[in-house]
N, C-alpha and C positions, 0 to 999 in steps of 0.2 A: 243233645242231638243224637239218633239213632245212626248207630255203623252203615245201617243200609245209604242215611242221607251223608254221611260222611264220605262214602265208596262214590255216591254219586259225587259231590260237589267238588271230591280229587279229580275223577274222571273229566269232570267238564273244564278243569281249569287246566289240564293237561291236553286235549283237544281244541280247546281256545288258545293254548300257548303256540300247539303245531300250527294252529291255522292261522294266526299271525305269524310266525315265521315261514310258512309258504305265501304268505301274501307279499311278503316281504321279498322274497324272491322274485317273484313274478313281477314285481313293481320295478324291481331296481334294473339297473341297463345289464344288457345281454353278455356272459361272458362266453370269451373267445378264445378254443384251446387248441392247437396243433397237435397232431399225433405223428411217429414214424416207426415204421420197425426196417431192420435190417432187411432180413428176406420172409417170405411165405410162408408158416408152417405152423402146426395146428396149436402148437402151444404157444404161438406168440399172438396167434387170431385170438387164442380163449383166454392173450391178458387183455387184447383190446376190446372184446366183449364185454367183459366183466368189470370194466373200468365205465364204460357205457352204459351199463347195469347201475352200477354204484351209485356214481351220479346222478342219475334218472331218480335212486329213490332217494338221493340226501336233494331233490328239488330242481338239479340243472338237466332238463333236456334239449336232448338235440333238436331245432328245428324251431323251438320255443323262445326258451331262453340261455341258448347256449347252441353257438355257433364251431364246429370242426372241421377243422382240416385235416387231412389223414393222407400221410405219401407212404409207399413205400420201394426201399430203394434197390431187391429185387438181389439180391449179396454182390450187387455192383459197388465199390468204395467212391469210386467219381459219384455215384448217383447221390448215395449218401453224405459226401459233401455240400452237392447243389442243393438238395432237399435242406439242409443245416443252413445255407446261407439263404434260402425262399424264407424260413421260417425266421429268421433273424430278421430278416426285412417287416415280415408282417405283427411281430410284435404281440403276439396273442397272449393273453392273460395268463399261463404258462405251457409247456412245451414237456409235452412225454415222449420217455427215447426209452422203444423195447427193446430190450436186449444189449450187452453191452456193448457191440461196434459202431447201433444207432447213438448212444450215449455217450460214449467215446467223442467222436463226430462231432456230435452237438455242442457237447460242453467247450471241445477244440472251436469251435466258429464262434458260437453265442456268446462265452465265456462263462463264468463263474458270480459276476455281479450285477449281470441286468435281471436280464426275462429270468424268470422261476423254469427250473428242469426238473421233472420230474422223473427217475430213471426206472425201470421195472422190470425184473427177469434177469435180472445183472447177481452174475454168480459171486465177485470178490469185488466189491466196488470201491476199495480203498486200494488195493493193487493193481486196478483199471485205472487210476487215478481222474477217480470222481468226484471224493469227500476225502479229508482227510481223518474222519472217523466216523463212525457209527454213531455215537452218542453227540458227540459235541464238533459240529462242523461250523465253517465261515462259509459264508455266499450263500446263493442261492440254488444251489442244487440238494437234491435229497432224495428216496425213494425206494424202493422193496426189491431186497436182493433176494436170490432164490440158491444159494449154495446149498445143492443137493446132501443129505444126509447120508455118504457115501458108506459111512462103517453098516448101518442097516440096510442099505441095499446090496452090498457083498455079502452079510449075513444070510439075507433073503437068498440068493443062488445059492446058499450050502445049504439052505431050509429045504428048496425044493429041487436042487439038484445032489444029493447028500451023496452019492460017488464020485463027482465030478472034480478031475483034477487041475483039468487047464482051463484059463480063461483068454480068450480073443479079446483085447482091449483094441478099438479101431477108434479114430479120431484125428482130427487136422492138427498139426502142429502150428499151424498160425493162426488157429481159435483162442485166443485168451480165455474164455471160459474153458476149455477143453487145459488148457496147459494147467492153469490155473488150480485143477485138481487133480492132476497124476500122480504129485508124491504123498498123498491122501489116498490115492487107487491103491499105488504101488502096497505104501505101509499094511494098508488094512486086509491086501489080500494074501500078503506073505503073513501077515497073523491067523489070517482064516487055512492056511495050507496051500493056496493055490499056486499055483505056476501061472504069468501072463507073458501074453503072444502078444506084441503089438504091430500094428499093422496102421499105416500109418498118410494117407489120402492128402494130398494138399490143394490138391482142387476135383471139381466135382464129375469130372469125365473120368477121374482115376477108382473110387469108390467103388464102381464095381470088382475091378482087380483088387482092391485090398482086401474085399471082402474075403474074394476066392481065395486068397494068400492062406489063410484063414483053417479053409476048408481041409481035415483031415489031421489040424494037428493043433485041435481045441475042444472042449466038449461042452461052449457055449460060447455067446459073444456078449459083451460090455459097451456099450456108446454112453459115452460124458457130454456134460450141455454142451453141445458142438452145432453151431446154426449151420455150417455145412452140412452136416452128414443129415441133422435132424430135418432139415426142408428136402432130405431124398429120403425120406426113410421109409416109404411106399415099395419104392424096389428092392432097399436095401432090405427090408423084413420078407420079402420076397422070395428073394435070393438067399437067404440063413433057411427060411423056412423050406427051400426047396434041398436043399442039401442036412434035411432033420435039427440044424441047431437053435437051440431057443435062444432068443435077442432080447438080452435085458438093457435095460435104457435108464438114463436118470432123469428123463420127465416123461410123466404120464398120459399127455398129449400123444406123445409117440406110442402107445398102445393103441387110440383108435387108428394111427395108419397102418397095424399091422404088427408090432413088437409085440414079442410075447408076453413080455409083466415089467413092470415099474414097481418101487416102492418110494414117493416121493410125495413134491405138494400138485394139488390143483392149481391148475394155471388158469381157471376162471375164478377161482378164489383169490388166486394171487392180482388178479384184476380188479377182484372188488377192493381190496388192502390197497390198490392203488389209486383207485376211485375215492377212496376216504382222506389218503394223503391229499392229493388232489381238491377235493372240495373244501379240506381244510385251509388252503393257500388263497382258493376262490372267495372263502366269507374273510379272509385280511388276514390270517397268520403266514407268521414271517419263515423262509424255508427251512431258513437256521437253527429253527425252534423245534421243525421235527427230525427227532432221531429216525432213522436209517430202520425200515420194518423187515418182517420177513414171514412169511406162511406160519400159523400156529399149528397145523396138523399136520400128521404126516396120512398118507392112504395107500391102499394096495391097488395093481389096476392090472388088472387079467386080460387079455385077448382070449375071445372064446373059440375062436377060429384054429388058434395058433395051437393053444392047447388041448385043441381034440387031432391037430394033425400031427403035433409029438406024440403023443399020447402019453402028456405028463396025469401022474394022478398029483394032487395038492394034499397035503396037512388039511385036514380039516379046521387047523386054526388057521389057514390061510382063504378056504373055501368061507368060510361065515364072514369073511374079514373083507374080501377082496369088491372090488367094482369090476365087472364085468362088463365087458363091448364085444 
């Protein structure tokens, strides 16, 4: 047999195999998955996206064969309870909670051995106490944690702020993602040289005062995954930007509101990772079987806005490197 007819008859037996396994899909009954995130903001719309996306191409679409519910509970804690016990009621095939105080929540209602949770966007989810490990957990919970790569994103501010002595660390103290990485801030920016200011918001009417706190005695500012600050982070990039300081952020999401640069993951990638979790529990594996994932890349994320009204110049190994908005 010629390579040519060999190329072909892999080829066909590889597209007869897809096309029984979407047939297979289509055939079988509709499944039924519940979404929530805690409150609004662009990196936790761009994991629900991308979980949307995923699915679609591992065969489950919306509206087809694959039925969603989608609440969200708007950084109300009541809301986020009611939402956990609606979705314990309905039972759907499994249950994605973004972020960790939607997952928190959930697992608190649902529990740990019925419905499949799937968690996403969750910075420390064994000190959130969601799984008790990464690799080898009991129940039914599981999902893609996104612990920002903080030592390279502190590096990055001495890359492109290379005079810069102080840093504005701003964040909620009753963010568990936000607390959850301070002594990781702390360490890695007293290795880099820095001095931190923290300033320090606990709810969302104070934010703009912590910002100004800020103002005059930093020569940049720092936001950690904090769903607080990150669903204001329109005004708060705003307001840095109007008083010259550039606002770096640990997700990337927060550049298109306005921060000046990220070095972290995609949160619509981190959606498709969750989309794959997810599809994997919809064709019958057990939750317990998958370890606890995480973004394989890291990316650069520029505001273009931001950096022609500082008027930072970049490393050129930062300019070939970066995503621009």
């Amino acid at each position: 047999m010629s390579n040519a007819n060999v190329v072909k008859k892999t080829l066909n037996a590889l597209l007869l195999s897809l096309s029984l396994n979407y047939s297979s899909l289509a055939d079988s009954p509709p499944k039924h998955i519940a979404v929530t995130q805690y409150v609004e903001h662009v990196a936790a719309d761009a994991v629900r996206q991308g979980l949307l996306e995923e699915l679609a191409k591992k065969g489950y679409r919306q509206g087809k064969n694959l039925t969603v519910n989608f609440e969200n509970a708007q950084g109300n804690a009541a809301t986020a309870s009611q939402i956990a016990r609606q979705f314990a009621g309905l039972k759907p095939d499994v249950i994605v909670a973004i972020t960790t105080p939607s997952a928190q929540t959930m697992v608190k209602t649902v529990g740990k051995d019925s419905t499949p949770i799937v968690f996403s966007a969750v910075t420390d989810p064994i000190a959130a106490g969601l799984v008790s490990s990464l690799n080898d957990h009991k129940g039914k919970v599981t999902g893609v944690m996104d612990a920002p790569p903080i030592k390279e994103q502190v590096e990055f501010i001495k890359t492109v702020l290379p005079t810069a002595k102080t840093i504005g660390l701003l964040y909620n103290p009753g963010d568990n993602g936000s607390v959850s990485s301070l002594e990781t801030i702390r360490k890695v920016a007293k290795a880099q040289g820095f001095n931190l200011v923290e300033s320090t918001p606990y709810k969302s009417s104070e934010i703009q005062a912590a910002v100004l706190q800020l103002v005059g005695k930093v020569d940049a500012i720092y936001i950690p995954l904090d769903n607080m600050i990150v669903s204001a982070m329109s005004s708060v990039a705003s307001l840095a930007l109007k008083h010259n300081l550039p606002l770096f952020t640990a997700d990337g999401g927060s550049v298109k509101d306005g921060a000046f640069a990220c070095v972290g993951y995609s949160y619509l990638k981190t959606g498709h990772k969750t989309g794959e979790v997810v599809a994997e529990i919809l064709n019958g594996r057990d939750p317990s079987e998958i370890a606890v994932a995480s973004p394989s890349t890291i990316d650069i994320f520029i505001n273009r806005h931001a950096l022609e009204k500082l008027n930072i110049v970049l490393p050129e190994s930062v300019q070939t490197q970066a995503h621009f908005y």
